[in-house]
C-alpha positions, 0 to 999 in steps of 0.5 A: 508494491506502489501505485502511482496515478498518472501525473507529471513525476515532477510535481510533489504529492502525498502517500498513503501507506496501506498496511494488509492484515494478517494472513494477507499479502500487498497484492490481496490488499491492492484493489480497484477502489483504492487506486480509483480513489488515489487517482482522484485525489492525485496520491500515491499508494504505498502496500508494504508487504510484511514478510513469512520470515518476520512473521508465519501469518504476515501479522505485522509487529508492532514494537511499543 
């Protein structure tokens, strides 16, 4: 899931990757205060989501 803010596509911006926890998904994650707060500072947001598949509670792994 991406949030965007409402500004020219052309100009060059920063992305912030917001990871959920276990047990969530992007969409639980994804809330009003976030994109507030992107729209503000002119970045993008990135929810990756971890899939069911890959792990049964959505707890991402982390590989050292």
């Amino acid at each position: 899931m991406l949030y965007e803010p409402g500004f020219p596509q052309a100009r060059a911006c920063a992305m912030l990757v917001l990871l959920h926890g276990c047990r969530q998904d992007a969409r639980t994650l994804r809330s009003a205060p976030h994109e507030q707060a992107a729209e503000e500072a002119g970045v993008v947001v990135l929810y990756p989501e971890q899939s069911i598949l890959a792990n049964a509670l959505r707890c991402w792994n982390w590989i050292a």
